[in-house]
C-alpha positions as CSV (number, residue, x, y, z in Angstrom):
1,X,-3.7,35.2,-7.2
2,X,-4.3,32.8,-4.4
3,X,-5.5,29.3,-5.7
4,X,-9.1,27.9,-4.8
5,X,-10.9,24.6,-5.4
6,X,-12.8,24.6,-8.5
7,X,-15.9,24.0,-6.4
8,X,-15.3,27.1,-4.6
9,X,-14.5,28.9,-7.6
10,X,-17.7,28.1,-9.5
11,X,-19.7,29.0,-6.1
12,X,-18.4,32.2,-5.9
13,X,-18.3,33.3,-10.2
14,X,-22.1,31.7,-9.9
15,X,-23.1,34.3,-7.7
16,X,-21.2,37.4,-9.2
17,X,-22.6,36.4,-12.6
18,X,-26.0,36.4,-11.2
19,X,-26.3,40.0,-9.4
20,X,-24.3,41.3,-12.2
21,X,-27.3,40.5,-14.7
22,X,-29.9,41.5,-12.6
23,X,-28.0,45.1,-12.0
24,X,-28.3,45.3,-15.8
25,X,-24.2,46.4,-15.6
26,X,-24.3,45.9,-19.4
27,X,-22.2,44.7,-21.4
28,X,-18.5,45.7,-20.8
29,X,-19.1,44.7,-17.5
30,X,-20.5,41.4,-18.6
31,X,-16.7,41.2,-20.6
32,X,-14.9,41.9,-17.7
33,X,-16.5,39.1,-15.6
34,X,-16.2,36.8,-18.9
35,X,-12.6,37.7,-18.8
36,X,-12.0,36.9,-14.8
37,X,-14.1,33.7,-15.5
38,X,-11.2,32.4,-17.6
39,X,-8.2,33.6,-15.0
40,X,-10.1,31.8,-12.7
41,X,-10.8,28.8,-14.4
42,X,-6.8,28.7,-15.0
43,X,-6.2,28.9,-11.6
44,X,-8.6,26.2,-10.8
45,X,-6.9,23.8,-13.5
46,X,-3.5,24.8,-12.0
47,X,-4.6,23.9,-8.6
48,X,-5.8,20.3,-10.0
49,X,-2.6,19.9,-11.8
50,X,-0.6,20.7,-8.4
51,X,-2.9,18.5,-6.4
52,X,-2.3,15.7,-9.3
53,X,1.3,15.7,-8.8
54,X,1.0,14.7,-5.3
55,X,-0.8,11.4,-6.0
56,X,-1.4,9.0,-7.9
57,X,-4.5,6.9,-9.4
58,X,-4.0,4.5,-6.4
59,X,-4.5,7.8,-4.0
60,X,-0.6,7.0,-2.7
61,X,2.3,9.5,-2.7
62,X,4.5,8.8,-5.9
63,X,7.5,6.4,-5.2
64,X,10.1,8.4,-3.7
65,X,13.2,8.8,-6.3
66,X,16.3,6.4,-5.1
67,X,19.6,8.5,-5.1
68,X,22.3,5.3,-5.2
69,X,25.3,7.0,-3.8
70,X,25.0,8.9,-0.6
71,X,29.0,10.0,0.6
72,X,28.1,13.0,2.6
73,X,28.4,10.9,6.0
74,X,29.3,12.2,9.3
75,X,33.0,12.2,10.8
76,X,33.7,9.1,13.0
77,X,36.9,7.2,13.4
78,X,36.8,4.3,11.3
79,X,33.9,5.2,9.6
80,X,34.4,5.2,5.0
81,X,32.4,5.6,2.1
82,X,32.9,3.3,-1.2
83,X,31.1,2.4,-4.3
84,X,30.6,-0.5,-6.0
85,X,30.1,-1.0,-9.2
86,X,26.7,-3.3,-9.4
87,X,26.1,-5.3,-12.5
88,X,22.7,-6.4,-10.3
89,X,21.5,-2.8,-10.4
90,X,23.3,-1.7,-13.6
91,X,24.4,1.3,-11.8
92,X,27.2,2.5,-9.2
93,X,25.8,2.3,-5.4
94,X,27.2,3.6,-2.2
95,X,27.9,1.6,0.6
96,X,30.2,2.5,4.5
97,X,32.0,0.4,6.3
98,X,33.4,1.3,9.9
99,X,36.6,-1.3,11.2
100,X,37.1,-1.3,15.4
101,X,40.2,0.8,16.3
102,X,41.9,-3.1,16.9
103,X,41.0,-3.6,13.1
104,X,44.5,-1.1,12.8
105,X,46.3,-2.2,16.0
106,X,46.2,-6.2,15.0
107,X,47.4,-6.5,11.0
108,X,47.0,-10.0,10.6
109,X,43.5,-10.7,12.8
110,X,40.5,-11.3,11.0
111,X,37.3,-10.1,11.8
112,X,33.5,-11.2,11.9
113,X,31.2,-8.7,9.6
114,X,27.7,-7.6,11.2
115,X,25.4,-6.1,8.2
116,X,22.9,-3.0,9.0
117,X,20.2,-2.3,7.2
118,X,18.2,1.0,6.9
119,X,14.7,1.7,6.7
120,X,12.7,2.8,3.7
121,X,13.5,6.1,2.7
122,X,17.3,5.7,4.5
123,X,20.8,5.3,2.5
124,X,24.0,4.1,3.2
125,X,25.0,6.8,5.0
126,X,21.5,6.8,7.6
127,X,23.2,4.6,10.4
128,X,26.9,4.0,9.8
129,X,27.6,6.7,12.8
130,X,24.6,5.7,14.9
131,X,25.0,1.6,14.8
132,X,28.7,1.8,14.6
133,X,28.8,3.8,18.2
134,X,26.4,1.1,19.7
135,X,28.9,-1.4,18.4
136,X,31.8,0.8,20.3
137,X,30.2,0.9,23.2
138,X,29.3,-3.3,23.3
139,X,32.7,-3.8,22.5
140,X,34.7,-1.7,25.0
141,X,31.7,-3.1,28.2
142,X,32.6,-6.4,26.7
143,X,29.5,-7.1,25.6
144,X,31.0,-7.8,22.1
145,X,34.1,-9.1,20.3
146,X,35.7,-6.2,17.5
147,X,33.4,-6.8,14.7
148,X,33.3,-5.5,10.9
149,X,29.8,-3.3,10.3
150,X,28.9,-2.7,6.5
151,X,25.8,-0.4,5.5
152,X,24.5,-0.7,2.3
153,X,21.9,1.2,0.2
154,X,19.3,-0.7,-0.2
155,X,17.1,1.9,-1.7
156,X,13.1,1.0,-1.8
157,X,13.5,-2.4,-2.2
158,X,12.9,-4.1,1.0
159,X,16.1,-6.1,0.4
160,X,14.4,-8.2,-2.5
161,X,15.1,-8.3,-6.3
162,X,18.0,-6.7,-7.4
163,X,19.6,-4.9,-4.7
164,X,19.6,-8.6,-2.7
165,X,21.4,-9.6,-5.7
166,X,23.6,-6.9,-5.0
167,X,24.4,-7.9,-1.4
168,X,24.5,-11.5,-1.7
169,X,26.1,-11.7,-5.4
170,X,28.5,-8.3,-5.3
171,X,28.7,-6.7,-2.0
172,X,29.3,-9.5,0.5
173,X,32.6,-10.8,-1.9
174,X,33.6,-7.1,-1.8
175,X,33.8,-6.9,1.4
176,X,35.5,-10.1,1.8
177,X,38.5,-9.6,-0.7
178,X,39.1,-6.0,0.2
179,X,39.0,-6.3,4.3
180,X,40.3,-9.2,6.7
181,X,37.1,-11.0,7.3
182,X,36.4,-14.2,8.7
183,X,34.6,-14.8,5.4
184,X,32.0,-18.0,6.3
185,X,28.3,-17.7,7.3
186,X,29.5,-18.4,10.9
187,X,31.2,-14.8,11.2
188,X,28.8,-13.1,9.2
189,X,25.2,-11.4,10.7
190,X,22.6,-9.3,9.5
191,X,20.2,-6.9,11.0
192,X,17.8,-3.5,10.3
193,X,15.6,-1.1,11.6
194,X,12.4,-1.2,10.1
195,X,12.6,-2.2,6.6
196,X,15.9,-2.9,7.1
197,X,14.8,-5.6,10.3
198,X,12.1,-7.2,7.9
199,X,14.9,-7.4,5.2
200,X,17.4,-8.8,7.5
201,X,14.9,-11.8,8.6
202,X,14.0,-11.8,5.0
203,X,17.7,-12.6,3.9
204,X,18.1,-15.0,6.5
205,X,15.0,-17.0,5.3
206,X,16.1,-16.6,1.4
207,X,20.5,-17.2,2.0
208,X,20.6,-19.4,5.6
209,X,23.8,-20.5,4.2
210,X,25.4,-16.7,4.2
211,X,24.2,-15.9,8.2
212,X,24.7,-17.4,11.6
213,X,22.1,-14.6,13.1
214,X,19.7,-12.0,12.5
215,X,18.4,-8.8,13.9
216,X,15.3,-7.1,13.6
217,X,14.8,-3.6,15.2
218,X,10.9,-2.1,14.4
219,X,10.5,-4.8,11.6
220,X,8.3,-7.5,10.6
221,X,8.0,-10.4,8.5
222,X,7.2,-10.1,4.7
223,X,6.7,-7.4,2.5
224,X,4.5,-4.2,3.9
225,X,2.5,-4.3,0.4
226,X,2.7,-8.1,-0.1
227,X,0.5,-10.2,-1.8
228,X,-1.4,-13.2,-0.1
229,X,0.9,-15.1,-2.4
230,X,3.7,-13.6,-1.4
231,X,2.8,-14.6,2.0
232,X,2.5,-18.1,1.7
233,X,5.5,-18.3,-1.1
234,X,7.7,-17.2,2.4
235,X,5.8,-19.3,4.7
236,X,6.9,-22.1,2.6
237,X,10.5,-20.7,2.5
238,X,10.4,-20.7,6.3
239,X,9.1,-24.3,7.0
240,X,12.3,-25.9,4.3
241,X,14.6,-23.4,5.7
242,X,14.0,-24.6,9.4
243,X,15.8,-28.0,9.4
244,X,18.8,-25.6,8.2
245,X,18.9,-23.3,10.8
246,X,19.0,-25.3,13.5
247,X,21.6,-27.7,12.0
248,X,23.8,-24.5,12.0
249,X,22.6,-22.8,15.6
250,X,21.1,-20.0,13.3
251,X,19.8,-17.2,16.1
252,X,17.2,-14.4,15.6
253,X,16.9,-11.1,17.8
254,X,13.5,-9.7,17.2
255,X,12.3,-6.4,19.1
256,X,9.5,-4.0,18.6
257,X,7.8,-1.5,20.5
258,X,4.8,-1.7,22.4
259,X,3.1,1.2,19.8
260,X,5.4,-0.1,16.9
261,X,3.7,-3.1,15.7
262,X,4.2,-5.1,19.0
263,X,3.0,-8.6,17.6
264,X,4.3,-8.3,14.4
265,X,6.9,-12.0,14.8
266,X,5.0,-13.5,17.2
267,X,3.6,-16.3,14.9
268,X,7.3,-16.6,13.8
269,X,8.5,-16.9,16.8
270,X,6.5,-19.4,17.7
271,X,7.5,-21.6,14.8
272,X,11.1,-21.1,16.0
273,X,9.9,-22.6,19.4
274,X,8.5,-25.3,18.6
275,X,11.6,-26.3,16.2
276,X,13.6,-25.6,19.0
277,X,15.6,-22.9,17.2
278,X,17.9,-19.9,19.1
279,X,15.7,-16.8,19.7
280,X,14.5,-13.9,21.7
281,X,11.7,-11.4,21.0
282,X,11.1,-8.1,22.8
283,X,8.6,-5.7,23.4
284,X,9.8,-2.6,24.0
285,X,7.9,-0.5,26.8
286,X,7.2,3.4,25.6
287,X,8.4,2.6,22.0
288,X,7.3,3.8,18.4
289,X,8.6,3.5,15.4
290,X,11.7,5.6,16.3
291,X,15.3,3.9,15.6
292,X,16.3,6.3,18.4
293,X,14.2,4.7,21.4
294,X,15.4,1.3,19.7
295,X,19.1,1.8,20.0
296,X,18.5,3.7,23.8
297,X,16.3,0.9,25.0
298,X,17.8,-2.8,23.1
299,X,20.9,-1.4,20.6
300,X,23.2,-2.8,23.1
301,X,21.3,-6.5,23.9
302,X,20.9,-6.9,19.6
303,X,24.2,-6.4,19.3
304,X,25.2,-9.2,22.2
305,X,22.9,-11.4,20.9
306,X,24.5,-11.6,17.1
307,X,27.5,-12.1,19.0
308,X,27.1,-15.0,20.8
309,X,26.1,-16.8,17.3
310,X,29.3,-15.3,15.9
311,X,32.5,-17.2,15.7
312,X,35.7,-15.3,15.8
């Protein structure tokens, strides 16, 4: 039996009821209808009970469930899946890291590390193959010295809480004792798509001393459900963290589309002009929020820009 809105439902049983009475069917008939009343009226429950699953009292889709480890990745020289063991997250979470082809070719050169970030609902696994060709492609135009690119999982989280515990307290010291970094904030960059570009400038605001650089592709600043506390808590963050970055020559890369958000660091980036502070920001002509458009139309200028503030 197809399912109906109750509404519909007690329309439709109102009327039935109704000529059924004035026929003067009598009474089995009257059982009958009494019976498909309550078939009805369980389809009508089910239909509430589906259409309850799908939100919640806040009228928003549930929280989508965060799977930690993601090693189904797509083939590409260079390109691995590991796991670390987070104490942060008090579980096991995935992470992929692709090393240049001179990573192999020079044993005893060290390397600068850029971090990528995904976007809600991405894994580990979303951009190690896209990023990592990007990369390829700056580094053989000589756009870009080899470089190190590590993905994490970063879940839901927009990089805050635990899983930026993770990455500033477990990941990034992984990464450094297992692979031949140059293992100072001067050879280390960050940057995202989306939540993963507002994370990137977030991590940059919250652990200066970890980053030369940041990247944001489609991103913003703050939270996308912050509070007007949370808001001014990073404004604050920003204005103590300035004197910081330009001490070090901190630089930020910040693109979005013309559809995608288009003025979304522009008061930011303002701040960085007046404290005379390394930036560029970009709108993107013809651009939504697609990480496709991003890397086809600036993939290759981000990844110039991080490394120019990268020391090698």
């Amino acid at each position: 039996m197809k399912n109906f809105p109750r509404e519909f439902i007690n329309i439709k049983l109102g009327r039935t009821i109704e000529a059924c009475l004035k026929s003067h069917a009598g009474v089995f008939q009257y059982v009958i209808i009494y019976f498909v009343i309550g078939l009805t009226s369980l389809q009508a429950t089910t239909y509430a009970q589906q259409v309850d699953t799908t939100t919640n009292s806040g009228n928003r889709p549930p929280r989508r469930e965060v799977k930690w480890i993601n090693s189904d990745i797509k083939e590409m020289p260079g390109l691995t899946h590991h796991v670390l063991k987070s104490n942060a997250l008090n579980t096991d979470v995935g992470y992929v890291v692709w090393l240049p082809k001179e990573y192999s070719e020079k044993k005893k050169k060290q390397f600068p590390v850029i971090y990528f970030l995904h976007g809600a609902g991405g894994t580990e696994a979303s951009d190690g193959v896209g990023f990592s060709e990007k990369v390829a492609e700056a580094i053989f135009g000589k756009l870009a010295s080899p470089v190190i690119c590590v993905f994490p999982n970063g879940g839901m989280s927009g990089y805050r809480g635990e899983v930026e515990k993770m990455i500033v307290e477990e990941l990034i010291p992984t990464i450094d004792k297992e692979y031949r970094t140059l293992a100072k904030s001067e050879s280390r960059a960050i940057a995202g798509f989306s939540m993963g570009g507002s994370g990137s400038v977030y991590l940059a605001i919250m652990h200066p001393e970890l980053f030369s650089a940041a990247g944001s592709m489609g991103g913003g600043i703050g939270a996308r459900r912050g509070s007007d506390e949370d808001a001014l808590q990073l404004e604050t963050s920003i204005d103590k963290v300035l004197p910081v970055w330009k001490k070090s020559d901190f630089g930020f890369f910040m693109v979005n589309g013309d559809s995608d958000n288009p003025d979304a660091f522009k008061p930011f980036a303002e701040k960085l002009e007046r404290n005379d502070i390394d930036y560029e920001r970009i709108i993107q002509p013809d651009t939504k929020h697609n990480l496709g458009l991003y890397y086809e139309g600036s993939a290759l200028n981000l990844i110039a820009f991080l490394n120019k503030h990268l020391k090698k």
